[in-house]
LOVOBA-438981 format. One line per field, with one value per residue: x, y, z of N, C-alpha, C in turn; residue in one letter; residue number from 0. Coordinates in Angstrom, 2 decimals, padded with zeros to 5 digits. Example, Ala and Ser with C-alpha at 12.3 -4.5 7.8 and 13.67 -1.06 7.14 Angstrom:
n_xx = (013.19, 012.85)
n_yy = (-005.69, -002.25)
n_zz = (007.80, 007.08)
ca_xx = (012.30, 013.67)
ca_yy = (-004.50, -001.06)
ca_zz = (007.80, 007.14)
c_xx = (013.20, 012.90)
c_yy = (-003.30, 000.03)
c_zz = (007.80, 007.87)
type = (A, S)
seq = (0, 1)
//
This chain:
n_xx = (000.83, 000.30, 000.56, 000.09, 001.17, -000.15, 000.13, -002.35, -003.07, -005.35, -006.22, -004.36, -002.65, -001.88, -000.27, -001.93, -002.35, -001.33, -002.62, -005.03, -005.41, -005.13, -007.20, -007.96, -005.55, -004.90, -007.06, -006.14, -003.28, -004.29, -005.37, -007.85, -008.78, -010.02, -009.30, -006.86, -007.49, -006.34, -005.70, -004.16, -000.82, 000.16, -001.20, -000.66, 002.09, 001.63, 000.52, 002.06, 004.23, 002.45, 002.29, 003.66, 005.46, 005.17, 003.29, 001.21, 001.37, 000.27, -002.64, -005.26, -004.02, -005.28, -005.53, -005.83, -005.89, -003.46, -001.28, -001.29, -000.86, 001.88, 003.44, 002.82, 004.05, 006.54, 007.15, 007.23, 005.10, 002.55, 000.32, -002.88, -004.65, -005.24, -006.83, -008.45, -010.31, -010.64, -012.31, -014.04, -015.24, -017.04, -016.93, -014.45, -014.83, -016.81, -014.47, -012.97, -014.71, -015.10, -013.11, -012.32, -014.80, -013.51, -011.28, -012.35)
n_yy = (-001.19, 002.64, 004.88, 008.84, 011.22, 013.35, 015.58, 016.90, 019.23, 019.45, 020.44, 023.00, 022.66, 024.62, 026.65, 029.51, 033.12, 034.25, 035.42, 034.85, 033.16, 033.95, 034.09, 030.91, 030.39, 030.98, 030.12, 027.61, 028.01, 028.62, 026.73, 025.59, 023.84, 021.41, 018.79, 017.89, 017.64, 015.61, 015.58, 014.80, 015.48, 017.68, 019.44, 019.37, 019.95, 022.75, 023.72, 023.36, 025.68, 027.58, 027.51, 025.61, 021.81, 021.12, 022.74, 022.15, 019.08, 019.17, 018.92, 016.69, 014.72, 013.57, 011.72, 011.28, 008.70, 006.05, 006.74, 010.20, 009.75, 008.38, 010.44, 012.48, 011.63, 011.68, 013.73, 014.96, 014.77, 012.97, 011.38, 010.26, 008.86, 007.11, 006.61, 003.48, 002.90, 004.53, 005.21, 007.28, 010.44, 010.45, 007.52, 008.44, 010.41, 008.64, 006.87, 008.43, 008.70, 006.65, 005.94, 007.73, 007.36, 005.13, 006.16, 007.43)
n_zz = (000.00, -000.75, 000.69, 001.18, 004.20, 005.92, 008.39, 010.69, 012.31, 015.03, 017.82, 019.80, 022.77, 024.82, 027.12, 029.24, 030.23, 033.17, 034.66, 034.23, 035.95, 038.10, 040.48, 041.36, 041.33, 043.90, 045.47, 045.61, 046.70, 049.67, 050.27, 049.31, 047.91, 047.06, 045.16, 042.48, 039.38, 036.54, 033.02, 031.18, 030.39, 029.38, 030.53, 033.45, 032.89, 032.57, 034.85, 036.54, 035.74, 036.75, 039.29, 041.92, 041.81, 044.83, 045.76, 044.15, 044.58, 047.53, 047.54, 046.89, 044.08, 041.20, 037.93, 034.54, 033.34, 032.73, 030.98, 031.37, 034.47, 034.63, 033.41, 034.95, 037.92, 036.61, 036.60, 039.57, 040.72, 043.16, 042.39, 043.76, 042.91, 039.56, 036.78, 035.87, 034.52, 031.64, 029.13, 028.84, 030.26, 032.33, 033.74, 034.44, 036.35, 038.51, 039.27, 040.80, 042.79, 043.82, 044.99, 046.33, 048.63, 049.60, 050.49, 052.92)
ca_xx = (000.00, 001.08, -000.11, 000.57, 000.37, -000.36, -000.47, -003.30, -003.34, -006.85, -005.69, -003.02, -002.59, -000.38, -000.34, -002.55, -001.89, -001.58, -003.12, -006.47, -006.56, -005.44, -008.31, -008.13, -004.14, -005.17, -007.39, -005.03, -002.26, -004.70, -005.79, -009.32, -009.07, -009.61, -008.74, -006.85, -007.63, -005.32, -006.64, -002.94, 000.65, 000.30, -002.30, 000.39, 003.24, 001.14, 000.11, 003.63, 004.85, 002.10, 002.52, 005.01, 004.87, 005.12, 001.97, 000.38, 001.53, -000.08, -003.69, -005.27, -003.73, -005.73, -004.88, -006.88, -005.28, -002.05, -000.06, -000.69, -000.34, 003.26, 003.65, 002.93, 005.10, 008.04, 007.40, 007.58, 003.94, 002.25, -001.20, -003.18, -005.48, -004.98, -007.94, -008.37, -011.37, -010.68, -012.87, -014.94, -015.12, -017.74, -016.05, -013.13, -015.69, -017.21, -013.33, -012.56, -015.72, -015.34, -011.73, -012.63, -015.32, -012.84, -010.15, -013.02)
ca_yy = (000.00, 003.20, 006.80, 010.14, 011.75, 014.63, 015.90, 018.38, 020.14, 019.24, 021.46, 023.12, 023.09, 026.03, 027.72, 030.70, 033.91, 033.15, 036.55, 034.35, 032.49, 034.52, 033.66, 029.46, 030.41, 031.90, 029.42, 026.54, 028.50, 028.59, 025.05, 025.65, 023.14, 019.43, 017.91, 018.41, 015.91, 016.12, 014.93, 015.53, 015.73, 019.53, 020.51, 019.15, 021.26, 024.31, 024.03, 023.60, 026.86, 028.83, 027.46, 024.80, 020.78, 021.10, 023.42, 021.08, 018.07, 019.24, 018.53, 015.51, 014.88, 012.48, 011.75, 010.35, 007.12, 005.27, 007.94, 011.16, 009.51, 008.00, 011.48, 013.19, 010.81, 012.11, 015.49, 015.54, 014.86, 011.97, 011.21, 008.96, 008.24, 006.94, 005.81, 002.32, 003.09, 005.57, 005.51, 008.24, 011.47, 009.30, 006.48, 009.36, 010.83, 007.56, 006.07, 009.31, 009.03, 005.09, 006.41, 009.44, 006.92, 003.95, 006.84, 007.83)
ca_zz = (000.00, -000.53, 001.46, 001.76, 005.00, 006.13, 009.79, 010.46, 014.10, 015.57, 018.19, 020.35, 024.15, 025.06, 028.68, 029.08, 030.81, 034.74, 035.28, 033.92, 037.18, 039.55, 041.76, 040.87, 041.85, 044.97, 046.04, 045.95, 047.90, 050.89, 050.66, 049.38, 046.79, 047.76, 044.42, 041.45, 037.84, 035.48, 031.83, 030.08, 030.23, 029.27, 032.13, 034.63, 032.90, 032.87, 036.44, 037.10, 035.29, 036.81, 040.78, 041.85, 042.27, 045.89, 045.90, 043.75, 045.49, 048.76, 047.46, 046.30, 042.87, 040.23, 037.15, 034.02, 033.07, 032.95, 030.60, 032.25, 035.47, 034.57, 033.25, 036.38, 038.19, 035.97, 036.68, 040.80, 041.36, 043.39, 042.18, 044.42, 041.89, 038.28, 036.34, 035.22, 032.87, 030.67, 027.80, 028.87, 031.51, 033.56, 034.08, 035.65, 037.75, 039.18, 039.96, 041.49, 043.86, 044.26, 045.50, 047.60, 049.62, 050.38, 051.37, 054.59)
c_xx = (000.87, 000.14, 000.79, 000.06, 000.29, -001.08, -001.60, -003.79, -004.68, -006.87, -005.10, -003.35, -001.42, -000.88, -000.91, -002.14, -002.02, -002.67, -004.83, -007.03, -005.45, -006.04, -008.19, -006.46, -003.98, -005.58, -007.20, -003.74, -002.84, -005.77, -007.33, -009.61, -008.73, -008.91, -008.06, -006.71, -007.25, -006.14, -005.16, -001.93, 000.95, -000.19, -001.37, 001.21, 003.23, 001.04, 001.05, 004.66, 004.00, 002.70, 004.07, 004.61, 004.66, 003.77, 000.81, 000.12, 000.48, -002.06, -004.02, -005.08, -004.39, -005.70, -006.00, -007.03, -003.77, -000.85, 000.45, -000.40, 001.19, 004.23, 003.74, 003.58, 006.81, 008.01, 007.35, 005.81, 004.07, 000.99, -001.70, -004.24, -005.57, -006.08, -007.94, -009.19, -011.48, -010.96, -013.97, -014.93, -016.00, -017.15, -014.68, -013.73, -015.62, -015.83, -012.82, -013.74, -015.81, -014.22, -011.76, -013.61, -014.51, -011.87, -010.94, -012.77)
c_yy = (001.25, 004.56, 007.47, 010.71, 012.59, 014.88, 017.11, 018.63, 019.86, 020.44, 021.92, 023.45, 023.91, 027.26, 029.24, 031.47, 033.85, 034.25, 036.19, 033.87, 032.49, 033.99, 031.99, 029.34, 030.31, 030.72, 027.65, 026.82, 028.24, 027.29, 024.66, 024.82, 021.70, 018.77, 017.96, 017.04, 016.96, 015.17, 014.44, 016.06, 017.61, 020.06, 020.55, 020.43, 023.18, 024.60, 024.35, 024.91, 028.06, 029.15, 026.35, 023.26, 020.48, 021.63, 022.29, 019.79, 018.02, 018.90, 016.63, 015.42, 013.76, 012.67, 010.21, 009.03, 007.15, 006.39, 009.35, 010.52, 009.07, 009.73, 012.35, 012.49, 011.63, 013.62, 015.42, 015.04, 013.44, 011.45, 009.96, 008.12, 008.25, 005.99, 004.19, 002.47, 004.57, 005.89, 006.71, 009.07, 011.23, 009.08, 007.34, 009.79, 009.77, 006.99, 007.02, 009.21, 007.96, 005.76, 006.76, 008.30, 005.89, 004.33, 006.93, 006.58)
c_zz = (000.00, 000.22, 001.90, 002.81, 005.13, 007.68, 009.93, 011.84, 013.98, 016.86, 018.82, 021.68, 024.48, 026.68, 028.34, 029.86, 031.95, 035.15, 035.12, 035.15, 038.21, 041.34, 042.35, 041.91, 043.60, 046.18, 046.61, 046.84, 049.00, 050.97, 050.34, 048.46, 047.07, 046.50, 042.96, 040.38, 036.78, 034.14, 030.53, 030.32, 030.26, 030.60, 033.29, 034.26, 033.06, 034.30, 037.01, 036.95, 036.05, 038.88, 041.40, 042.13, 043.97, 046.61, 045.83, 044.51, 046.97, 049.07, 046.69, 044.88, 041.89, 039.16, 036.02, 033.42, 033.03, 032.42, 031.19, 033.59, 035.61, 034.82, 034.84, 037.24, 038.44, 036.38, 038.28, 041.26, 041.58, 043.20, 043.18, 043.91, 040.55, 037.70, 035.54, 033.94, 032.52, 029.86, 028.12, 030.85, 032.70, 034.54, 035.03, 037.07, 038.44, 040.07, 040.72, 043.09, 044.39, 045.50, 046.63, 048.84, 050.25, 050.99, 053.01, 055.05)
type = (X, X, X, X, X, X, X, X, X, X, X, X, X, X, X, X, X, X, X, X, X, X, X, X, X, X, X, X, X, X, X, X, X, X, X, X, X, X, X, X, X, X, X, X, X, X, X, X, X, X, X, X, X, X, X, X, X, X, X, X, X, X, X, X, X, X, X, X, X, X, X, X, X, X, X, X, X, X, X, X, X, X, X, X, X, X, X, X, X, X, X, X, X, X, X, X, X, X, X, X, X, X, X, X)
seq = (0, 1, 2, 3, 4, 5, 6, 7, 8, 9, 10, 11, 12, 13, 14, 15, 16, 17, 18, 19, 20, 21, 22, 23, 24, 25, 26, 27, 28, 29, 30, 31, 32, 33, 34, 35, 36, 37, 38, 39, 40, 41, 42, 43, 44, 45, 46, 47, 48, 49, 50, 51, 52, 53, 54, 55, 56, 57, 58, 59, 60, 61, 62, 63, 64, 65, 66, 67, 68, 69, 70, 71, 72, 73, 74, 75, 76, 77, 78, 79, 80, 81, 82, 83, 84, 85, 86, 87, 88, 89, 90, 91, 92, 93, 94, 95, 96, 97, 98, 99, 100, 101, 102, 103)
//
């Protein structure tokens, strides 16, 4: 067989201005944020450029299957929850809330 390919951007994750979330910033410094879910390798590195992994670290960190979780790993974070079923944003919820009740 033969094919030509051709890559075609669907679309680009690129860190936004921190001055956007301020408030979001704010309210993770003073601990007001029980949980953070990561979806993506990027979302980690952004979070990481805007605050620090130690910040981050200090809440509950979850993570949406096996890759970003490795991923976050590699970068300083400890997730305590990495999704098994990942075919859909459900299925994240639900293992996040199975999670959260067998932690009490």
């Amino acid at each position: 067989l033969k094919a030509n390919v051709t890559k075609a951007e669907g679309y680009i994750t690129q860190l936004s201005d921190s001055l956007n979330f301020l408030s979001e910033i704010e309210l993770l410094k003073n601990g007001k944020i029980d949980i953070i879910a990561f979806t993506s390798t990027a979302e980690i590195e952004a979070l990481i450029k805007l605050t620090s992994t130690d910040l981050i670290d200090k809440q509950t960190v979850v993570c949406f299957g096996p890759y970003t979780g490795n991923n976050a790993k590699k970068l300083g974070l400890h997730p305590e929850y990495i999704g098994k079923k990942y075919s859909s944003f459900e299925d994240f919820v639900s293992g996040i809330s199975d999670y959260l009740r067998k932690k009490k």
